[in-house]
KEKE-3310 file (N, C-alpha, C; in steps of 0.2 Angstrom, whole numbers, plus 5000, padded with zeros to 4 digits):
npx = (4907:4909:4908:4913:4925:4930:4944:4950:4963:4971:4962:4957:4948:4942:4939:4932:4941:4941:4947:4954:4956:4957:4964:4954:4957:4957:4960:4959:4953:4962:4971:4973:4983:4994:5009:5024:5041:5051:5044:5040:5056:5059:5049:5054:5066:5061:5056:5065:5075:5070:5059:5051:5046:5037:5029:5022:5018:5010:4999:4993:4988:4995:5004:5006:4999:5012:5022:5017:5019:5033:5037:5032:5039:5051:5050:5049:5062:5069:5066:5069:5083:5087:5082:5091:5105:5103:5102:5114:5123:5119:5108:5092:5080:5079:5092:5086:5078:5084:5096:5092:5098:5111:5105:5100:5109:5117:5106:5106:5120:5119:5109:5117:5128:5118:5113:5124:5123:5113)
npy = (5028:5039:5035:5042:5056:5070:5081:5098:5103:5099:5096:5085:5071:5055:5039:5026:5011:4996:4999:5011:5026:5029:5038:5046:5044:5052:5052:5067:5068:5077:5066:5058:5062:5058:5054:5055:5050:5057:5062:5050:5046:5058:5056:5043:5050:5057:5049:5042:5051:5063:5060:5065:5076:5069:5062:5071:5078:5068:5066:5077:5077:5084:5077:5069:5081:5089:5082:5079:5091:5094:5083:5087:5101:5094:5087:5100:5107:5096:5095:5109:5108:5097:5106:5116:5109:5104:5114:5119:5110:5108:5102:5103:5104:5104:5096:5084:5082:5082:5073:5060:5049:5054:5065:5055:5049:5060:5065:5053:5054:5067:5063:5056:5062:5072:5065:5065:5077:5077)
npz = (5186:5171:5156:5145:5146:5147:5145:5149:5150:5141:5131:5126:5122:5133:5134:5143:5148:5155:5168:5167:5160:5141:5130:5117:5099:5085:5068:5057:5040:5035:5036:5030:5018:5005:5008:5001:4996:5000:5014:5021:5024:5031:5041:5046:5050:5062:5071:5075:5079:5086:5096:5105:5098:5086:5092:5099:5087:5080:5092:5090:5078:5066:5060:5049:5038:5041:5036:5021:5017:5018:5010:4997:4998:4994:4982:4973:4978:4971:4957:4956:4956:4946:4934:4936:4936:4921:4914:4918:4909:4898:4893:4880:4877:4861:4860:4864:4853:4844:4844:4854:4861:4864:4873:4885:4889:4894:4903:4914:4917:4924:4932:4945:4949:4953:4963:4974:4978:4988)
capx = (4912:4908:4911:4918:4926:4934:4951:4951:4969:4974:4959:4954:4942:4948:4934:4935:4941:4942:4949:4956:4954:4962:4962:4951:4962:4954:4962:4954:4952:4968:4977:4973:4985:4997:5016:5030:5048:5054:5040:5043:5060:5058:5047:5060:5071:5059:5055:5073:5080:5064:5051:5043:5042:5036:5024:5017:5013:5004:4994:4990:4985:4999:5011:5002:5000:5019:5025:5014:5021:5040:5038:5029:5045:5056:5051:5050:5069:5073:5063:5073:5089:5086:5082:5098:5111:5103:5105:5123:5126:5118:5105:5090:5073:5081:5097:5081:5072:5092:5098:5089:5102:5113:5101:5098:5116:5116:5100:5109:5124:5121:5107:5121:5130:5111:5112:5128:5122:5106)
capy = (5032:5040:5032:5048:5063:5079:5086:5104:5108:5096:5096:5076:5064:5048:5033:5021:5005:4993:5004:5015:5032:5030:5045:5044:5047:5050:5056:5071:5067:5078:5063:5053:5064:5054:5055:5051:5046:5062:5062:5044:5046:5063:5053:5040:5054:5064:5044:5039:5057:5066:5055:5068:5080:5065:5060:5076:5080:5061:5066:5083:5076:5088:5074:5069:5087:5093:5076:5079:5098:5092:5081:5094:5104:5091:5088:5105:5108:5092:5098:5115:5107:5095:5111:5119:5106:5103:5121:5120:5104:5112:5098:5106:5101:5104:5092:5078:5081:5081:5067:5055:5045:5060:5066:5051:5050:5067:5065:5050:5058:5072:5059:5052:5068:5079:5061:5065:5083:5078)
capz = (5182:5166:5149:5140:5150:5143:5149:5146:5151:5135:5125:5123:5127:5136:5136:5148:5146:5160:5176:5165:5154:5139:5122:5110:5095:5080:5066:5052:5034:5033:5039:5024:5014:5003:5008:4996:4999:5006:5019:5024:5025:5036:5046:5049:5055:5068:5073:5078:5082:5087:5095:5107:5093:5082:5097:5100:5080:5081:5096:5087:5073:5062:5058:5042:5034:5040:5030:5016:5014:5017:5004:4992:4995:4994:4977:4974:4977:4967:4950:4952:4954:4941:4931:4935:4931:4916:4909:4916:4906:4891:4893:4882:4873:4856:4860:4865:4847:4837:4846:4858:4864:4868:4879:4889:4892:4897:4909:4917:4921:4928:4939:4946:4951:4958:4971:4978:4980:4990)
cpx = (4909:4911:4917:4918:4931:4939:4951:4959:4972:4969:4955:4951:4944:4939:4937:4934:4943:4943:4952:4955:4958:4960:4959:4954:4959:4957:4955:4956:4959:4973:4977:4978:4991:5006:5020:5036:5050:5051:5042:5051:5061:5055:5050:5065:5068:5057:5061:5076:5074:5058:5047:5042:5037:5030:5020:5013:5008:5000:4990:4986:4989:5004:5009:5003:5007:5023:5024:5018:5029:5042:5038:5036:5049:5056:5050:5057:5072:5071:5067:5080:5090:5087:5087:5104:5108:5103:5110:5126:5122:5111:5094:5084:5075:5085:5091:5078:5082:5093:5095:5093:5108:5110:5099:5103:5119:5113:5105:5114:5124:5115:5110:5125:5123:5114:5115:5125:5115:5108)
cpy = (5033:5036:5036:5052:5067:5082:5091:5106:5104:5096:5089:5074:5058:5045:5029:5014:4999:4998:5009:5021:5032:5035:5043:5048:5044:5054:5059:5066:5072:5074:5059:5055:5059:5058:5051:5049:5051:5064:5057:5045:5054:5061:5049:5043:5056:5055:5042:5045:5062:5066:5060:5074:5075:5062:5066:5079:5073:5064:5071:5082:5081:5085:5073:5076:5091:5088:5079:5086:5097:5089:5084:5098:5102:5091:5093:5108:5104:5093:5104:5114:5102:5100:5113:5117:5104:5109:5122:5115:5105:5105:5098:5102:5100:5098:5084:5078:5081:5075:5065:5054:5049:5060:5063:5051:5055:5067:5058:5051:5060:5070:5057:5060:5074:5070:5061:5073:5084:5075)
cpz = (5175:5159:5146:5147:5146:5146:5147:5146:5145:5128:5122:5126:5126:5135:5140:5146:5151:5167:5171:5159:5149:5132:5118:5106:5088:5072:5061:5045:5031:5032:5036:5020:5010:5004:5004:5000:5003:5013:5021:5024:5032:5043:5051:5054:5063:5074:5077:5081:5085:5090:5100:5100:5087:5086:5097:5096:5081:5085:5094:5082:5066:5059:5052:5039:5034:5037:5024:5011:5014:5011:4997:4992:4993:4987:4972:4970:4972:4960:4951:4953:4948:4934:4930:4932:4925:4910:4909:4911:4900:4889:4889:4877:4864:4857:4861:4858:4843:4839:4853:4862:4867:4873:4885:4893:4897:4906:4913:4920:4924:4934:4944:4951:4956:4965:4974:4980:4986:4997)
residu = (UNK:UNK:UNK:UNK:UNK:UNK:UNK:UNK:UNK:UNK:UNK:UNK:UNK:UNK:UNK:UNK:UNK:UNK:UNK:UNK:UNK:UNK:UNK:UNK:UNK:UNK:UNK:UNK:UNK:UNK:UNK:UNK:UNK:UNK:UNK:UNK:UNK:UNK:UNK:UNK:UNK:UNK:UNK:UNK:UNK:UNK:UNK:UNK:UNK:UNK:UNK:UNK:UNK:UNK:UNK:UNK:UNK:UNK:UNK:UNK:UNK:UNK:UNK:UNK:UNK:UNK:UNK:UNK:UNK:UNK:UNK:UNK:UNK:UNK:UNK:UNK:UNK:UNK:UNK:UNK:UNK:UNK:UNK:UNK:UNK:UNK:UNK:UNK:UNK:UNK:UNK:UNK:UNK:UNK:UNK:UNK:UNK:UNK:UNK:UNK:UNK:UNK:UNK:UNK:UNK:UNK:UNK:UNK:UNK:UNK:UNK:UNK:UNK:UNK:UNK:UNK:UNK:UNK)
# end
């Protein structure tokens, strides 16, 4: 029997390991990408509610970079909602140079209020 053999109808090369051919799974250098909270938390999801899709990016090698861009939007959305209630709350780079301690207050607040909305 061969060491390595090549499946065409899926693409992978299996080595052999005792009686049996198992995948050689190698990830790219794409799969180093760094994931933040939104990613590990989306992963969680596709993990527990998803696992052949969650299984099938893993074997693809696509679960890594469609984390890494989740996250990317995630905080994305989160800097332009930040943005917005801080315009509706009048919350403004002037109000940070007049009064400090305002603004914190301000910023804390409406923290509190963006993580009910999230």
């Amino acid at each position: 029997m061969d060491k390595y053999i090549f499946d065409e109808s899926n693409g992978l090369w299996y080595e052999l390991q005792g009686d049996y051919y198992i995948p050689c799974l190698i990830f790219s250098e794409e799969e180093t990408q760094p994931i933040g909270l939104w990613g590990q938390r989306h992963k969680e999801y596709l993990k527990e509610h998803k696992q052949f899709l969650y299984t099938s990016m893993l074997i693809d090698g696509t679960l890594n970079s469609y984390l890494a861009d989740i996250d990317r939007r995630a905080q994305e959305r989160l800097l332009l909602l930040t943005k917005q209630i801080a315009e509706q709350e009048n919350v403004t780079e002037q109000l940070k140079a007049d009064n400090q301690i305002e603004w914190v207050r301000q910023i804390q607040t409406f923290g509190f209020s963006l993580k009910s909305q999230l």
